[in-house]
C-alpha positions in Angstrom: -12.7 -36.0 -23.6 -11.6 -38.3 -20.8 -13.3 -37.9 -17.5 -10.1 -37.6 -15.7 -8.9 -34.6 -17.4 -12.1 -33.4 -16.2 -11.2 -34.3 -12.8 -8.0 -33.0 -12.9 -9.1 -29.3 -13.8 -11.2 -29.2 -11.0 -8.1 -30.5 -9.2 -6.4 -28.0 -10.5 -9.0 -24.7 -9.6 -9.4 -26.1 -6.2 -5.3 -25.7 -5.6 -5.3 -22.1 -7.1 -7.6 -21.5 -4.6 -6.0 -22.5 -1.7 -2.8 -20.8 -0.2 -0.3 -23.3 -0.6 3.2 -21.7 1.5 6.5 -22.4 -0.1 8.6 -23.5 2.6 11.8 -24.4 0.7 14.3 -21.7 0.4 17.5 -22.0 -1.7 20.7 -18.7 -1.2 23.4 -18.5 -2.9 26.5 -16.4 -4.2 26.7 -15.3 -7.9 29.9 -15.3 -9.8 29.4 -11.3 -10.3 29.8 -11.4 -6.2 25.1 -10.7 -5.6 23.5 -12.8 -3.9 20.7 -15.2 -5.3 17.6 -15.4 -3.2 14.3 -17.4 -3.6 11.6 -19.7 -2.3 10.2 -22.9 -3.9 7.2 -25.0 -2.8 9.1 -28.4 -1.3 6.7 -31.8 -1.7 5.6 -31.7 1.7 4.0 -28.3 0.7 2.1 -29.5 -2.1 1.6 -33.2 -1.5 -1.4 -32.6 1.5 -3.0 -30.6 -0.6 -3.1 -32.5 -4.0 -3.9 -36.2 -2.2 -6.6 -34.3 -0.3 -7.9 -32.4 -3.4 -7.4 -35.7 -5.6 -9.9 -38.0 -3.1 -12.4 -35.6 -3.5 -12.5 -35.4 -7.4 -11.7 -39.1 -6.9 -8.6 -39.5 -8.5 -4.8 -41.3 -7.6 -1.6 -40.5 -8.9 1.0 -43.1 -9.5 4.6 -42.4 -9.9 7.7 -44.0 -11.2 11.0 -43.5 -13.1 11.0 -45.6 -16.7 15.0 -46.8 -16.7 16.6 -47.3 -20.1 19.4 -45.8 -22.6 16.3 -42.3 -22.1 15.1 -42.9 -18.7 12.5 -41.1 -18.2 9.9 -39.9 -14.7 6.3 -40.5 -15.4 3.0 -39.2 -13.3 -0.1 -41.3 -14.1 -3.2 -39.9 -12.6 -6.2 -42.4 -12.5 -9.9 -41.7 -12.2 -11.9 -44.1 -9.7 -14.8 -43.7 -12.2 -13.5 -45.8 -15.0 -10.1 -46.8 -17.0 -9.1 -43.4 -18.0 -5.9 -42.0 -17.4 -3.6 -39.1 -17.8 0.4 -39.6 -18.4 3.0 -36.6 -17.5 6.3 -37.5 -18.6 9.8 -35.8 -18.3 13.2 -36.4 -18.9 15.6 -37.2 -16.4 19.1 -36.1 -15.0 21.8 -37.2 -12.9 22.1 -36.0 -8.9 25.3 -36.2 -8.1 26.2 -33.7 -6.1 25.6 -35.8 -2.7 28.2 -38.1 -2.8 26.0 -40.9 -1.9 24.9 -43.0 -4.5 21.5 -43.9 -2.8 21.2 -40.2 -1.1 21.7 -38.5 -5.4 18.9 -41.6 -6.1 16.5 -40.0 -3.0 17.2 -36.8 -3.8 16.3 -37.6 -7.8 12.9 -39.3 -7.3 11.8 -36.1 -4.7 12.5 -33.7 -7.1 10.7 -35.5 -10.1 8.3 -36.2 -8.1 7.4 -32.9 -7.0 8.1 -31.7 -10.5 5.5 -33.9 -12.2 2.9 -33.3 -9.9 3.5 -29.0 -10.5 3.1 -30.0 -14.0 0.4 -32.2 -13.8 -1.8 -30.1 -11.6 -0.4 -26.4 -13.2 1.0 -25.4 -9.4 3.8 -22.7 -10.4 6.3 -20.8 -8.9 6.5 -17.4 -10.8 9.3 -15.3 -9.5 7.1 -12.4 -11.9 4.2 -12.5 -9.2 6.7 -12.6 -6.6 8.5 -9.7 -7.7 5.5 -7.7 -8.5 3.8 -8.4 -5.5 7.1 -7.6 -3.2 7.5 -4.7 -5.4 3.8 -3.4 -4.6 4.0 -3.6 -0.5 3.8 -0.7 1.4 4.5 -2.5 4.8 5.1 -5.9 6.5 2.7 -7.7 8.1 1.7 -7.6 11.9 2.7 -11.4 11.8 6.0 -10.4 10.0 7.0 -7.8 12.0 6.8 -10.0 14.9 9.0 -12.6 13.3 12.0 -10.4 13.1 11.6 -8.8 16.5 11.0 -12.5 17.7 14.4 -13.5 16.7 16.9 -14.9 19.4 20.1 -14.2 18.1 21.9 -12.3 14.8 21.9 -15.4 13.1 18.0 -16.5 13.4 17.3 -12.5 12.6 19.4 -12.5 9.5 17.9 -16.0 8.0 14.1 -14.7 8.8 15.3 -11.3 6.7 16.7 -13.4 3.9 13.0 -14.7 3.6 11.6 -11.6 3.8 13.2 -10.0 1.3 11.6 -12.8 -1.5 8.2 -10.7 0.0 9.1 -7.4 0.4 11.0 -4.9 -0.6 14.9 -3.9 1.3 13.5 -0.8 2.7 10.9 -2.3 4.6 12.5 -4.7 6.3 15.8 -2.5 7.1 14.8 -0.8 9.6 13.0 -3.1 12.0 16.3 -5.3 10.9 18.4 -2.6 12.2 16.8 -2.1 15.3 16.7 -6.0 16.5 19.9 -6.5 15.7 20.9 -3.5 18.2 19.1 -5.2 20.6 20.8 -8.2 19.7 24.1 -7.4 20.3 23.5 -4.9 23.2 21.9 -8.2 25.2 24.5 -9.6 28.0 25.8 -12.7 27.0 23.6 -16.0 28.1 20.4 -13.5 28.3 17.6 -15.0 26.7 
């Protein structure tokens, strides 16, 4: 076996073991009138990490997106210790829903990008471990708590809720939600 998939396992154990945050955060109506909810790691998340864990196992990955009738993204991670590398590959799809043709192009490349390197370096987002661990809480977090009750207006206290709820369950965040929003709106206009 190449050395480089060698490298990129231990690429790969050193990024389980870190506590990568997931930053991006995507809500949105369903047609059955419920609300989707859920957080996804955005490449500024990841891409620290990775470059930092690749110069250690001595490594460099190389993007690009291979145009044609079946254009295709392609990862290539190189080993500094030789000529081996490793090629992820996926198809591609159309981003059209910026109206720019240069913004959908930006916005295409990011998200393959990002994409390619979760797959090459096994980084995933399971909404099963999610669930499961939001379904096992008993209570929020000191650092949590302090969020919500930080909040400056209805707005910011019902956006910092929306997260919480991809951590724990309703009922542990209603209350203190509750609560701070009575504040909220019992506060004098300009106060704060």
């Amino acid at each position: 076996m190449s050395s480089v998939y060698k490298q990129i396992q231990t690429v790969r154990v050193e990024l389980q073991n870190m506590s990568l945050k997931k930053t991006g955060f995507v809500s949105f109506p369903t047609k059955s009138g419920n609300k989707t909810e859920y957080g996804y790691y955005e490449l500024s998340d990841i891409l620290p990490a990775i470059n930092t864990q690749c110069e250690k196992s001595r490594i460099a990955t190389s993007f690009s997106i291979v145009p044609g009738e079946y254009e295709y993204a392609e990862l290539k991670v190189y080993s500094f210790d030789g000529d081996s590398y490793a090629v992820f590959k996926s198809s591609t799809a159309e981003a059209n829903s910026l109206g720019d043709p240069l913004k959908n192009l930006g916005a295409k490349i990011t998200y393959m990008r990002r994409y390619l390197l979760m797959m090459a370096f096994e980084i995933v987002e399971s909404d099963f471990v999610e669930k499961s661990s939001r379904e096992n809480s008993t209570e929020l977090s000191k650092a949590d708590q302090e969020l919500i009750r930080s909040a400056k207006n209805v707005e910011s206290l019902k956006k910092t809720c929306a997260k919480l709820k991809l951590k724990y369950k309703v009922e542990l965040i209603q209350p203190l939600y509750e609560e701070k929003k009575i504040d909220l709106q019992q506060e004098p206009k300009g106060a704060k």
